[in-house]
C-alpha positions as CSV (number, residue, x, y, z in Angstrom):
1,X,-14.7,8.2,-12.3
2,X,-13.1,9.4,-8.7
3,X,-12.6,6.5,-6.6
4,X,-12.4,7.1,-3.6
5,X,-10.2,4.7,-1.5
6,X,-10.3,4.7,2.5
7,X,-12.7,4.1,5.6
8,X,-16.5,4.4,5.7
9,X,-17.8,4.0,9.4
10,X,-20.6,4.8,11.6
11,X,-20.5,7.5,13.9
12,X,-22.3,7.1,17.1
13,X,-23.5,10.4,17.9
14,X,-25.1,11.1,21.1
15,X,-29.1,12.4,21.0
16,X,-31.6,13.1,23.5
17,X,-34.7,10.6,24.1
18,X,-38.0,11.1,25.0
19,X,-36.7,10.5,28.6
20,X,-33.9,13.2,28.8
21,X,-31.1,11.0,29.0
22,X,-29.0,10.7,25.9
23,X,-28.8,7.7,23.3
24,X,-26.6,7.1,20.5
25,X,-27.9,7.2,16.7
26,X,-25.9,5.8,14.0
27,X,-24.7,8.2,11.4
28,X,-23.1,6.7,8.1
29,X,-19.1,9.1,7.8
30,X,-15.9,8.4,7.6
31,X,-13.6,10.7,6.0
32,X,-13.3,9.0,2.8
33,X,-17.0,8.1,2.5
34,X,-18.2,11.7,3.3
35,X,-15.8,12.5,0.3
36,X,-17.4,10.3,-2.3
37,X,-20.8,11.1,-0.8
38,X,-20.5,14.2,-1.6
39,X,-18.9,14.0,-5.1
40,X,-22.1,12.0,-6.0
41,X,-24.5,14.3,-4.8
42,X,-22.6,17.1,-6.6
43,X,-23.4,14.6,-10.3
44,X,-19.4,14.1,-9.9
45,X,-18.9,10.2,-11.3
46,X,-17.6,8.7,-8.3
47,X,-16.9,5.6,-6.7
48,X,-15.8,3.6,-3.6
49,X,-13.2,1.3,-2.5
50,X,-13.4,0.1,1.2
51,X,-14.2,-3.1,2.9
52,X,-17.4,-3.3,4.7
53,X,-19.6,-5.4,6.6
54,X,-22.5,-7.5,5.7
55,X,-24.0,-6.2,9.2
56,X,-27.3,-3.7,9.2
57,X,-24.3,-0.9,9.3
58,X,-22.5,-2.0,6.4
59,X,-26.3,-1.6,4.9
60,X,-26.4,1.3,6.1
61,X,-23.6,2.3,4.2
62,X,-24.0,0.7,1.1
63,X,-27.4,2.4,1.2
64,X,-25.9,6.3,1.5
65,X,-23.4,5.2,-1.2
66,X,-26.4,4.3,-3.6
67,X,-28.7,7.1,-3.1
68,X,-25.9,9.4,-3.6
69,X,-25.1,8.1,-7.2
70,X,-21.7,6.2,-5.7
71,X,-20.7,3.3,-7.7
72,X,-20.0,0.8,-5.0
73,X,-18.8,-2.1,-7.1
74,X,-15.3,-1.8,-5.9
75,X,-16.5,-2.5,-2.1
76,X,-15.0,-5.5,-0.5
77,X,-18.0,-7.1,1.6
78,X,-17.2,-9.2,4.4
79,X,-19.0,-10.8,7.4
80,X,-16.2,-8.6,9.4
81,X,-17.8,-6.0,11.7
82,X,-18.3,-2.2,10.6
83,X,-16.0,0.3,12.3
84,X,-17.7,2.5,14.7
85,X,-17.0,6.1,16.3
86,X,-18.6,6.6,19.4
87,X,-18.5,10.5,19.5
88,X,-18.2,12.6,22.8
89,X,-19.4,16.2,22.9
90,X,-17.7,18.6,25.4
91,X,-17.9,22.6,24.9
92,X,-18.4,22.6,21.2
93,X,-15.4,20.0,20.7
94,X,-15.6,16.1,19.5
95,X,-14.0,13.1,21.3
96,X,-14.1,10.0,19.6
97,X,-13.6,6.9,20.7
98,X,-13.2,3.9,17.5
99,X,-13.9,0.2,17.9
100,X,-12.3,-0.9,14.5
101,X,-9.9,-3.8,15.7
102,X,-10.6,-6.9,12.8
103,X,-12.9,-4.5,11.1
104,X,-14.3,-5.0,7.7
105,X,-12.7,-1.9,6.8
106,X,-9.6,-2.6,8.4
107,X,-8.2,-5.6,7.2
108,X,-8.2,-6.2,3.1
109,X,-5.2,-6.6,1.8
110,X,-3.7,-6.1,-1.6
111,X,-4.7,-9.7,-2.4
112,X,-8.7,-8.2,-1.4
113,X,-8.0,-5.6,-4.0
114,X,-10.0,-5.2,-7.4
115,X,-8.4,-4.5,-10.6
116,X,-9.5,-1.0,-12.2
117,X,-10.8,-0.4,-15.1
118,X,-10.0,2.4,-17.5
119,X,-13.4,4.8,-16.4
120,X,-11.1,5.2,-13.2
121,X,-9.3,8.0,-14.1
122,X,-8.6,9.2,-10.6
123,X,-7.7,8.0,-7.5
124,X,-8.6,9.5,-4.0
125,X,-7.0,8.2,-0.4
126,X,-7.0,9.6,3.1
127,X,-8.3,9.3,6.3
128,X,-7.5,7.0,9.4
129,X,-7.8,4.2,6.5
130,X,-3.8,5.5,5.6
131,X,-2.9,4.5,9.1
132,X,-4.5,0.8,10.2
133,X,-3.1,-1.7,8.9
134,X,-3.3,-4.0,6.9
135,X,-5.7,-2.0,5.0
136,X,-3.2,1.1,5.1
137,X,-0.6,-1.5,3.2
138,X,-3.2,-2.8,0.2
139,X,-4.0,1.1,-0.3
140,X,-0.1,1.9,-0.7
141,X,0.3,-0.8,-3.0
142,X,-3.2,-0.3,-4.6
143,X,-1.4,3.2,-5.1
144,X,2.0,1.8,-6.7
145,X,0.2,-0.8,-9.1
146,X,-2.8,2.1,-10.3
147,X,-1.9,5.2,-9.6
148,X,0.2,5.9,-12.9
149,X,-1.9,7.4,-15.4
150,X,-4.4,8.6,-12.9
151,X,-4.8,12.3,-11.3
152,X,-3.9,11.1,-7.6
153,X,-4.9,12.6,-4.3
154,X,-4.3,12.3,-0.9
155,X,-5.6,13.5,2.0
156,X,-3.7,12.1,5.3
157,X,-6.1,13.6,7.7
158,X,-3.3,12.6,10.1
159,X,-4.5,11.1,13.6
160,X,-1.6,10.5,15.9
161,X,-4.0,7.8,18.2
162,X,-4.4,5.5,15.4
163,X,-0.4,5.5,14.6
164,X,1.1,2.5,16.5
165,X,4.5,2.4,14.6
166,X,5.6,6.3,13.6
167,X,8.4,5.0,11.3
168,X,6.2,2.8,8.8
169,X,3.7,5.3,9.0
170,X,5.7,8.0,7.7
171,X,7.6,6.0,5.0
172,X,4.3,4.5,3.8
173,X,2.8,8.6,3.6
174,X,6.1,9.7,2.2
175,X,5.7,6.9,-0.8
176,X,2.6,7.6,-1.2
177,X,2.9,11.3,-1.6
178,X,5.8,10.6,-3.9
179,X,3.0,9.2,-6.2
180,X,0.0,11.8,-5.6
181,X,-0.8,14.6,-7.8
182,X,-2.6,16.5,-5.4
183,X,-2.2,16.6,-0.9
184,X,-4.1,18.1,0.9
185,X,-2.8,18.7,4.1
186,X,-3.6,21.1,7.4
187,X,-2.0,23.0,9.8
188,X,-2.3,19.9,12.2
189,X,-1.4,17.0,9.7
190,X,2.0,19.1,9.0
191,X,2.6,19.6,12.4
């Protein structure tokens, strides 16, 4: 199994009503979710490792995990809230605007963390999940205690906004790439 380790959110997304003026609709994303959604659809054994809420949009999530064939035994439930992206369209381009402080998402910490069992035989991180912490910190160490053994990836998907101290960032990516297999990286991450 791929498990795939990082932040499931909603995304706010604005959409016309039946009065003209716009609403928000709740999508189920996240970088790391849309990852093992996919995987699933694709008959790819996959699974997920996040922290989410026991809200309707936690639900909502755990739902898309389930019809897509994602194992979510390895999600840490809490009565936290779920992390959402309010998402701003302007000329073609997105604008987000994330209300994750004390998220469900957000907070576990290596103590949260399940063991793994042997079907895991890879591991899959990215996303904003890599730079909030305290989750950031249980992923690095999930990462150091699992990780040998395992086909490793890592996908930074580097967002300078959620960064609020550059140096631990960098020396927790920098450990953690030590350890992967496999980084994916673009133009703007290296940059």
């Amino acid at each position: 199994m791929i498990l795939c380790c990082g932040e499931a959110l909603i995304d706010m997304i604005p959409t016309p009503t039946k009065s003209g003026t716009s609403g928000f609709v709740p999508h189920s994303g996240g970088a790391v979710f849309n990852t093992a959604i996919a995987l699933g659809r694709l008959g790819v054994k996959a699974g997920m490792l996040t922290g989410l809420s026991s809200d309707m949009f936690g639900q909502q999530l755990i739902d898309g995990l389930q019809e897509s064939g994602v194992d979510a035994s390895h999600v840490i439930m809490s009565d936290r809230p779920t992390t959402l992206a309010f998402v701003r369209l302007q000329d073609g381009h997105a604008t987000y605007n994330f209300y994750d402080e004390n998220s469900a998402g957000r907070v576990a910490t290596p103590d949260d963390l399940p063991g793994l069992s042997p079907d895991v035989s890879a591991l899959y991180f990215g996303g904003i999940s890599l730079a909030c912490e305290p989750g950031a910190n249980a992923y690095a160490a999930l990462l150091a205690q699992e990780g040998a053994g395992r086909a490793v990836m890592i996908d930074p998907n580097i967002r300078p906004k959620f960064i609020e101290d550059a140096d631990q960032y960098r020396n927790r990516l920098n450990r953690m790439i030590a350890l992967s297999d496999i980084v994916k990286v673009s133009d703007e991450d290296l940059n």
